[in-house]
C-alpha positions as CSV (number, residue, x, y, z in Angstrom):
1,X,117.9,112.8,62.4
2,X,119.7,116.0,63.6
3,X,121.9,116.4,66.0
4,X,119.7,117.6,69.0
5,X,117.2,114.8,68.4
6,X,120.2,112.3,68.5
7,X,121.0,113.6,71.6
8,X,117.6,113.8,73.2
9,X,117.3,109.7,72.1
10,X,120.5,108.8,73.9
11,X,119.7,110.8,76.8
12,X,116.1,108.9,76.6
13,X,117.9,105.4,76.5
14,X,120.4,106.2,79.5
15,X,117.7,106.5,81.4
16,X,115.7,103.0,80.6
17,X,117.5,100.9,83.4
18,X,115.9,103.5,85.5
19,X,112.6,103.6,84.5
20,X,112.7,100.0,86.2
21,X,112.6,102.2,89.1
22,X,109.9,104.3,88.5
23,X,107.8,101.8,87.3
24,X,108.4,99.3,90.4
25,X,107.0,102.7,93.0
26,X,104.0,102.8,90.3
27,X,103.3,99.1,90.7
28,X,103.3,99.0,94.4
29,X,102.1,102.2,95.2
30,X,99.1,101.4,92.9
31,X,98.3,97.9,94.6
32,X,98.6,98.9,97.8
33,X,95.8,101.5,97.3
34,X,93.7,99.4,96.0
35,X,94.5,96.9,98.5
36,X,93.6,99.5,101.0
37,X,90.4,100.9,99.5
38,X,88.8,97.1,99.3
39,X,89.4,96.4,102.7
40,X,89.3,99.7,104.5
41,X,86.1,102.0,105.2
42,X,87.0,105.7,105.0
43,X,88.3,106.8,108.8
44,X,88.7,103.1,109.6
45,X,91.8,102.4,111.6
46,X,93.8,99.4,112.2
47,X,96.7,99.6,114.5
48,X,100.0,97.9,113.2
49,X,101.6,99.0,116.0
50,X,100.0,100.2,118.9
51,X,101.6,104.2,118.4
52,X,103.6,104.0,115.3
53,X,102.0,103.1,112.5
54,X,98.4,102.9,111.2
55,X,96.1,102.2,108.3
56,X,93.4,104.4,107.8
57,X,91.6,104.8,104.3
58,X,91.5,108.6,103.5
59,X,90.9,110.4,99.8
60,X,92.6,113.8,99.2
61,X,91.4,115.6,96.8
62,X,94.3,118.3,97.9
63,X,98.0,118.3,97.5
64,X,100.7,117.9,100.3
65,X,99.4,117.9,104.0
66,X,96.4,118.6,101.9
67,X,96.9,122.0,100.8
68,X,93.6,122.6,98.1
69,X,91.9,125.5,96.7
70,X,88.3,124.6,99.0
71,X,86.8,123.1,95.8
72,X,87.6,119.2,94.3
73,X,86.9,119.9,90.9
74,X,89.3,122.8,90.5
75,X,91.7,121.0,92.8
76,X,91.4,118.0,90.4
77,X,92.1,119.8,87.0
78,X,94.6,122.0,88.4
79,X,96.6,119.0,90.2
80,X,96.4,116.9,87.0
81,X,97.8,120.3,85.0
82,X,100.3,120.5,87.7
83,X,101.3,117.3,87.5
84,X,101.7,116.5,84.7
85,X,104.1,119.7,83.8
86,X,106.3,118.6,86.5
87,X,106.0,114.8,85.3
88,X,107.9,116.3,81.8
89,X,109.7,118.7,83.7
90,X,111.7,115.4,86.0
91,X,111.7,113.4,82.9
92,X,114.0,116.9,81.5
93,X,116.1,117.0,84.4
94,X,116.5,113.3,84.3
95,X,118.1,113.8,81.2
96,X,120.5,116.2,81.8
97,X,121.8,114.3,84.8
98,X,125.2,112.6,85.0
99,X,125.0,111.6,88.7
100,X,123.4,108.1,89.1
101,X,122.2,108.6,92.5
102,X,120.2,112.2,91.0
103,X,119.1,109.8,87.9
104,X,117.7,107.5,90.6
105,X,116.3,110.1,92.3
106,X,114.5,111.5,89.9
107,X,113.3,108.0,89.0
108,X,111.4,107.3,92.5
109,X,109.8,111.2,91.9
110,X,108.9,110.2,88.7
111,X,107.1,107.0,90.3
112,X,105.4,109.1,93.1
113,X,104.3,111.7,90.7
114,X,103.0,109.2,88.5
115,X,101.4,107.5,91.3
116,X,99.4,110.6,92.4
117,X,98.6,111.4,89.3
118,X,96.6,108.1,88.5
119,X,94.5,108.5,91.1
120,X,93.6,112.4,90.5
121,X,92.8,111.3,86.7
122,X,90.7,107.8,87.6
123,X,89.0,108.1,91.5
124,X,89.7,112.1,91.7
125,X,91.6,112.2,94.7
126,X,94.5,110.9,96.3
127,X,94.2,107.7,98.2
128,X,96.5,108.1,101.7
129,X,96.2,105.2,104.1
130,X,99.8,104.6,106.3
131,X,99.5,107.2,109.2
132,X,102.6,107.4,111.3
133,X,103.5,109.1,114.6
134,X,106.6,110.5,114.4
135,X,108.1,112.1,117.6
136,X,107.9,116.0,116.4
137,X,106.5,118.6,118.2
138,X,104.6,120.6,115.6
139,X,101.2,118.0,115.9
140,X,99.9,114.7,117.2
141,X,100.2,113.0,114.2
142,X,101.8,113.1,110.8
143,X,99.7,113.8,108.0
144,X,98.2,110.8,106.4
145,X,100.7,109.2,103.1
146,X,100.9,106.7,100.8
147,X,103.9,104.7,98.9
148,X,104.4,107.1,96.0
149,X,104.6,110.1,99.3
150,X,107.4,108.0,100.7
151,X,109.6,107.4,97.2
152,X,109.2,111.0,96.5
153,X,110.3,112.0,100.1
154,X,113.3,109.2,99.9
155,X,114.4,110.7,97.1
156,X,114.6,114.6,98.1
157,X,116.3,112.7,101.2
158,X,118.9,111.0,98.8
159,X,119.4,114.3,96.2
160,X,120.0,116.4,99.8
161,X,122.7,113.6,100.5
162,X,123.9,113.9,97.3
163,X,124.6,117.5,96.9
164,X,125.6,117.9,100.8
165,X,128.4,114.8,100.9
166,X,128.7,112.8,97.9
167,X,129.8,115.7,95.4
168,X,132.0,117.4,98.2
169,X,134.1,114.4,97.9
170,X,134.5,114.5,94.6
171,X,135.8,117.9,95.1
172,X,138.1,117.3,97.3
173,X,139.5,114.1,95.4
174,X,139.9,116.6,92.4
């Protein structure tokens, strides 16, 4: 083997007790949509609580706050293209990561993007169903999300409080 292949396998194997995590969001984010989509009709609501959080079964073909390009099959193929470039693109950075918490990180993306991506390539859309009303001032309601939404969100949360606290104290210790 040569050297840069070496390197690219350890890299691969520091990052297995990880994969733990990505593959946990996977799991649940998969059941919980299916849950959803067997026991939900499309615009059905239920009402955990009576403002905060809701179920409602909706498919987005779209990205994001469901950003699309007006038609499913292009939004399909190019959302699968997309996806899947920034699926290799995490598992990259992952790699070249030191920091633990940005390994993690990058693990919960990975499970989110993964996530999404299943169910572009098997129902062609996105299945969203928790529906929460955040006090903002912008709309009513938060856009409609599901659990790989949330792991990718936690994680940009957790890389912002990486970069903004945890690596200014390692300065300073230096």
């Amino acid at each position: 083997m040569t050297k840069s292949v070496t390197l690219l396998v350890k890299r691969l194997v520091k990052l297995l007790p990880y994969g733990w995590v990505s593959l946990i969001v996977i799991f649940v984010d998969q059941i919980s949509k299916y849950l959803v989509r067997s026991s939900l009709e499309p615009g059905q609501i239920i009402k955990l609580t009576p403002k905060l959080i809701w179920l409602t079964l909706v498919q987005n073909s779209g990205a994001a706050f469901s950003f699309s390009f007006g038609n499913p099959l292009l939004n399909r193929i190019l959302f699968i293209i997309i996806s899947t470039f920034a699926i290799i693109f995490i598992v990259y950075l992952s790699t070249k990561s030191k920091n633990k918490l940005e390994i993690f990180s990058f693990a919960l993306i990975l499970g989110g993007a993964i996530g999404n991506l299943i169910d572009r390539i098997i129902m062609g859309s996105v299945t969203d169903f928790i529906w929460c009303d955040f006090p903002d001032l912008i709309m009513i309601r938060w856009p409609v999300f599901n659990v790989a939404d949330s792991s990718i969100v936690i994680a940009i949360v957790l890389m912002i409080a990486s970069t903004l606290f945890i690596k200014e104290t390692h300065k300073e210790k230096e």
